[in-house]
N, C-alpha and C positions, 0 to 999 in steps of 0.2 A: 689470580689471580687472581681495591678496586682495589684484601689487595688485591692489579691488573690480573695475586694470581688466583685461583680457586682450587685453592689444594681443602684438608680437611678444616683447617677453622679459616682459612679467607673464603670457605662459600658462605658462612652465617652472614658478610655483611649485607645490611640490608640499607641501599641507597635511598635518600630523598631526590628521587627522580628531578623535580621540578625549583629545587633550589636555587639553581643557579639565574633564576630568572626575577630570585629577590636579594638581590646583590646589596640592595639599599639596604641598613640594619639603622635601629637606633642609634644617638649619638652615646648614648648611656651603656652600651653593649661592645662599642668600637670602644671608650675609654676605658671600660673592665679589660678587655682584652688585651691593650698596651699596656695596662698595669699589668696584667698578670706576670709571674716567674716563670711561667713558662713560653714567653716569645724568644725567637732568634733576633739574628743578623745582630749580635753584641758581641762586644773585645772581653776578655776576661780583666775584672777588676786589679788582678794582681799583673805581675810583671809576667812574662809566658806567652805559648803558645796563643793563638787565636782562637777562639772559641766558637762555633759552630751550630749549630741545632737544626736537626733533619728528624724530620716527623714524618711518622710511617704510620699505617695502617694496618701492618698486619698484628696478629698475634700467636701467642701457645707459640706450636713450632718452629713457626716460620719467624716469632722475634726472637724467637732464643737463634736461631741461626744466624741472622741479623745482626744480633743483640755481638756475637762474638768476630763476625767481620768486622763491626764498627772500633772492636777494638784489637783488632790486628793491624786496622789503619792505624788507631791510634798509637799505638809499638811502631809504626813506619813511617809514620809522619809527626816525627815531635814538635812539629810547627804548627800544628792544626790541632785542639782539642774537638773534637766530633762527641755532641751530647744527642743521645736520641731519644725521643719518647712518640710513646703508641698513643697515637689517637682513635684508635679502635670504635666503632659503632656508631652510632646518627648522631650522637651529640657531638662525637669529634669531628664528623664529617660539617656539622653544622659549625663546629668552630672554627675550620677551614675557609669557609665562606665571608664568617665575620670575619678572621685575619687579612683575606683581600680585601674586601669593602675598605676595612680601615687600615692598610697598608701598613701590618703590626703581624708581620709575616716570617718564620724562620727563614735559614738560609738556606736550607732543603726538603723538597715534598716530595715523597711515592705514597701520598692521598689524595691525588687525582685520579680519578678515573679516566680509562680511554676514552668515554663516552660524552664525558667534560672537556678534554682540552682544547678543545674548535673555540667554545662558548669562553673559557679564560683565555686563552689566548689573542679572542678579536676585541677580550674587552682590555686588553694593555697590562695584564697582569701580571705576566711571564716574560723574563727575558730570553729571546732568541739564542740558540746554541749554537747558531751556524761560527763565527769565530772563534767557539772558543774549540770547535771540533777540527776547524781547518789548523789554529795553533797546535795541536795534539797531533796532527797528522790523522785524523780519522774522518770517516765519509760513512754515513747511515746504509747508503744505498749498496756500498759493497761488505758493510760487515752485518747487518741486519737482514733478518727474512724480508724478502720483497713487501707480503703486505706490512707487517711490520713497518718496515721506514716508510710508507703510505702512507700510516696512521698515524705518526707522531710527524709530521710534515702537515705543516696548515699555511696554505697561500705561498709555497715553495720558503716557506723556513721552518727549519725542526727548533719545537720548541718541549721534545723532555727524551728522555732514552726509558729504554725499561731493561729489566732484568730476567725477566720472565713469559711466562704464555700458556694458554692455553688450547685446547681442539674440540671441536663437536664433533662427538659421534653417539653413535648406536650402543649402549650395551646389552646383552641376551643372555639367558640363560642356557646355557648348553643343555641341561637333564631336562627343562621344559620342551626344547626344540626335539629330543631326542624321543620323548614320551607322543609327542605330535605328528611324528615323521617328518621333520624334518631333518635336512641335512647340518648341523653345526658347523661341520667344514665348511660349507657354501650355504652361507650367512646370505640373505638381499640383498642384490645391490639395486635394481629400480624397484622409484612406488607400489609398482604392478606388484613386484615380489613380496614388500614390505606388508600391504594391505592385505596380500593372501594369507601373511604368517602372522598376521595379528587377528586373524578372525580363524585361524586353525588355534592357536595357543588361546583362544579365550573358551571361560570354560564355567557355565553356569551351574545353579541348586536346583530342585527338583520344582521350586516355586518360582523359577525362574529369574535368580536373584545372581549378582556376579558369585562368580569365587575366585577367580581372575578373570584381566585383562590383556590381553594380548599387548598392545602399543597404544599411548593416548598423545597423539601430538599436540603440543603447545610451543608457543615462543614464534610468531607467526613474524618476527623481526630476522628471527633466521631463517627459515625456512624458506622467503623468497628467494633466497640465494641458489639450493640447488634445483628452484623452479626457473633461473635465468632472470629472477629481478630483482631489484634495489629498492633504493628510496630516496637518492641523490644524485643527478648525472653533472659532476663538475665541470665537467666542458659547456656548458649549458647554463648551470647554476641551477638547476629545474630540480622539482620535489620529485618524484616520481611515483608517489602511494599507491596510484588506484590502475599503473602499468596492466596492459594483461596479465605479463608473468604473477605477480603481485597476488593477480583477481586467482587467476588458477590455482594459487597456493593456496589462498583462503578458504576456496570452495571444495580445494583435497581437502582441510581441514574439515571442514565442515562436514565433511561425507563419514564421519567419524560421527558425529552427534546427532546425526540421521540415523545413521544404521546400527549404533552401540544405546540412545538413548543418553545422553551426555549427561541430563540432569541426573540418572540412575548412575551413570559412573561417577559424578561426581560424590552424590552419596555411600560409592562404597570408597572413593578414597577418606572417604572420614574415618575407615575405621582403622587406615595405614597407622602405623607406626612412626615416628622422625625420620627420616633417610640419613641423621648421625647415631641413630642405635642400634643394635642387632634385630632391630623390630621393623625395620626399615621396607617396606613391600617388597623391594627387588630383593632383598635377603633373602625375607621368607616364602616366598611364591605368589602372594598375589598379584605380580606385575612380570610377565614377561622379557619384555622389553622396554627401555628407558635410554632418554637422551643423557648424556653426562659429557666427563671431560677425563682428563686425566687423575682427576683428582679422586676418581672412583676406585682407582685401586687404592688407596689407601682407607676406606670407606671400608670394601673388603675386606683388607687384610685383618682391620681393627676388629667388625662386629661380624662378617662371616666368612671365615679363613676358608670354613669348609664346601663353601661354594664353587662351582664349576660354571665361569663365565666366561664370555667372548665379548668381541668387537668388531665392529663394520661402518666404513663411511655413511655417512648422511644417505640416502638412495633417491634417486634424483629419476623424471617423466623422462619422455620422450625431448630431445632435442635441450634439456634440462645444464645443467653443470655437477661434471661428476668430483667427489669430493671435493664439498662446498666446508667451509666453517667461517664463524663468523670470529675474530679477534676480539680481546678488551683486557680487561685487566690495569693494573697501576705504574702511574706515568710518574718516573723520576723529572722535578723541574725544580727552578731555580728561580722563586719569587720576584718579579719587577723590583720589591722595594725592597729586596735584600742587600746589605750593606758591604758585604765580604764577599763577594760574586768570585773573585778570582781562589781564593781557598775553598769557598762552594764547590766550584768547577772541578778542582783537583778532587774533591772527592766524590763527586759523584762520576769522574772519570775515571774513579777509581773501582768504585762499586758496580760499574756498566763496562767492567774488564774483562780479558777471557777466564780467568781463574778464579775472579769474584761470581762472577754467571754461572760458571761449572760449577764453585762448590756452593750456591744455592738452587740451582736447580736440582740436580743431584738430591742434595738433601730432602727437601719438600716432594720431587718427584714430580715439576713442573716441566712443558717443555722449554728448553734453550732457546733465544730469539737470537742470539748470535750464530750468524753462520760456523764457525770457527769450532764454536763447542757444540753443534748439533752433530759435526763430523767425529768431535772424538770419540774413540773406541768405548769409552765408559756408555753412551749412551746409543749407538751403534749395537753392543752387546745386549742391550732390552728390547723384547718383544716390542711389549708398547709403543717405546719411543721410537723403534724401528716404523710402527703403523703409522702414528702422529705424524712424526716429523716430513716427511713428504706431503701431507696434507698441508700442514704450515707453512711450508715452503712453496707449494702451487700457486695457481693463478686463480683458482678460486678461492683463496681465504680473503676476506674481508674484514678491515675495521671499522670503526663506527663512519658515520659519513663526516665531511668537515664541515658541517652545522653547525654553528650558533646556537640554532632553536633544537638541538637533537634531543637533546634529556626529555624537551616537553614533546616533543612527535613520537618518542617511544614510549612512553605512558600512554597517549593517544592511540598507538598501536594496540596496544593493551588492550584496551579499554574498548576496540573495535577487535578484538580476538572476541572479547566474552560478551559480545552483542551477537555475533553469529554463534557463538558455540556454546552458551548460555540462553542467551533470547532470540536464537532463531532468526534474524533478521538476513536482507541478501546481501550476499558480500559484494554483489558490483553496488550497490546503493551506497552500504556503508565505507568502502575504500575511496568513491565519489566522497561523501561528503568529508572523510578525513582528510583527500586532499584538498579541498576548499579549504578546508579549518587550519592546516597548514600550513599553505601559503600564504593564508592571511597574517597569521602568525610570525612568520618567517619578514612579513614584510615592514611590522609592525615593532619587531625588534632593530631591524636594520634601519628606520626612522629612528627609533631610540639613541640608539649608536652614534648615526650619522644623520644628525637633525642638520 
């Protein structure tokens, strides 16, 4: 899953956070890109079908799966030629950006990010899918997982569908937890538990140097969730950063870089391996436990078959939210300045089917966001999917917030993770001044907008 999915090659992509806040490009950069052969929303020069261009994001597996639905529509729809091509990596992602600035946009995108479509969609970019989903007979809220139609819903109109998904949780090593006395079968499920098994499974040199780490929590965007806080209360329109739940999440964080020595763990993750080779920490023992998604079985399978591993929800404090995860992944839409909207439509109505869904989820090993195929027996019969899939379906799963300014408040996020857990700083100071910086922010776009 931007792409939305994170199976083995859509986790390499690596987002430009704060792009979408420089929407303005040269005029010399918009006219290359309308020259270029590779823009949509054009008729084919000859007599024929209509011609099409849906640009994706993913690649390796997941376009080659792609790569063959686009042309089984094309075999069922001989009125539609459907051209796809990958814009894989920051420069595609950047050329995304230029194509809306200069409204030189194909007729189909899943290179949006979740975490994008507040910010394109308030800026006029996207056309709205509510008619074309009422002509179809279809409605988000009863074929989609709840947070799902959440998150692709901005100011009550859905403007992209996805195909996929993903879940946060826990992965551990069963022969670590078994060497530790721990139980495998009964995995954490609260902090309390979590903290005890990550300072049993750590396990130092005689110089007192790691040799593993039990658990090193990071991603402090998700994490407020199974602390019971956010970062946006839409009834409100309020930021919510420096929330208590917020502060308590920080400071559990924190109590990690106190008591492990953070700068000392950060130097033994230098000596890690990539997480896509068989060298990977959580392969070869130096790590415990680790946050992932679904995508980590296939990580597995690839570079250490021979591992004995487990999974457990998020684990959440006292009065907290019990399986929490946070949503994202890539948002199918349909350009503002797209010129063929109604063939657009048919196909990406087509690609956001229940049989187009099943057999790309299926394939990749993502979960279904369609209600319809998270039921069927193909993914009912897997473990995994069995754990996942009622997480994604709950009332705790979260998508991004519907921000405008969210790309730049989650960099900001960031950036006040590794003040507290790099440089030591207090998390009620630093989530104070992030919310200040925030709202200023937030406020200072929405003059932009709406001068």
């Amino acid at each position: 899953m931007l792409d939305t999915s994170k199976s083995v090659e859509s986790v390499a992509h690596n987002k430009s956070s704060d792009g979408l806040s420089r929407l303005k490009v040269s005029r010399r950069a918009v006219i290359s890109l309308a020259a270029a052969s590779l823009t949509g929303c054009r008729r084919s020069s000859r007599r024929g079908p209509i011609e099409i261009v849906y640009w994706t994001g993913w690649s390796g597996h997941e376009l080659d799966v792609q790569r063959n639905l686009v042309a089984k529509f094309n075999r069922t729809h001989p009125h539609i030629r459907v051209v796809m091509l990958s814009q894989f990596g920051n420069s595609g992602y950047e050329k995304v950006r230029i194509a809306f600035a200069g409204g030189s946009t194909p007729d189909v995108m899943s290179t949006v990010w979740a975490d994008e479509l507040a910010a394109y969609a308030m800026r006029d970019v996207l056309r709205p899918l509510d008619s074309y989903l009422k002509s179809s007979h279809r409605d988000v809220t009863k074929e989609y997982m709840p947070g799902i139609a959440r998150m692709i819903t901005i100011g009550g109109r859905v403007f992209g569908l996805t195909v996929s998904s993903s879940t946060n949780f826990i992965a551990f090593n069963r022969a670590i937890f078994e060497e530790c006395g721990l139980d495998p079968d009964h995995p954490p499920v609260s902090i309390e538990q979590l903290d005890s098994a990550a300072r049993k499974c750590t396990a130092y040199d005689s110089s007192g140097n790691f040799i593993r780490y039990g658990f090193r929590p990071a991603d402090l965007s998700m994490w407020v969730y199974p602390f019971g806080g956010s970062w946006y209360d839409e009834q409100t329109g309020t930021i919510t950063a420096n929330s208590p739940q917020n502060v308590s999440a920080l400071k559990w964080m924190a109590s990690y870089a106190q008591q492990y020595n953070m700068r000392q763990m950060q130097a033994f993750s230098t000596t890690f391996g990539s997480s896509s080779t068989p060298n990977g920490p959580f392969y070869v023992g130096k790590t415990a436990m680790e946050s992932t998604g679904e995508w980590e079985r296939a990580f597995v399978k690839r570079y250490a078959p021979q591992l004995k591993w487990g999974w457990f929800s998020l684990p959440y404090p006292a009065g907290g939210r019990q399986r929490a995860t946070t949503l994202d992944g890539s948002i199918f839409v349909i350009p503002a300045a797209c010129k063929h909207p109604d063939e657009a439509w048919e196909f990406l109505n087509w690609m956001t089917s229940h049989d187009a869904v099943k057999t790309f989820c299926w394939s990749i090993k993502n979960v279904p966001p369609l209600l319809s195929v998270s039921r069927d027996p193909l993914f009912q019969s897997d473990p995994l999917f069995r754990f996942t899939i009622p997480i994604q379906q709950g009332p705790a799963a979260f998508g991004p917030p519907p921000l405008v300014t969210w790309t730049m408040l989650k960099s900001a996020i960031g950036r006040a993770e590794d003040s507290v857990m790099l440089g030591g700083e207090d998390p009620v100071r630093v989530l104070n001044r992030l919310q200040d910086e925030s709202v200023r922010q937030l406020r200072r776009t929405m003059e932009e907008l709406h001068p």
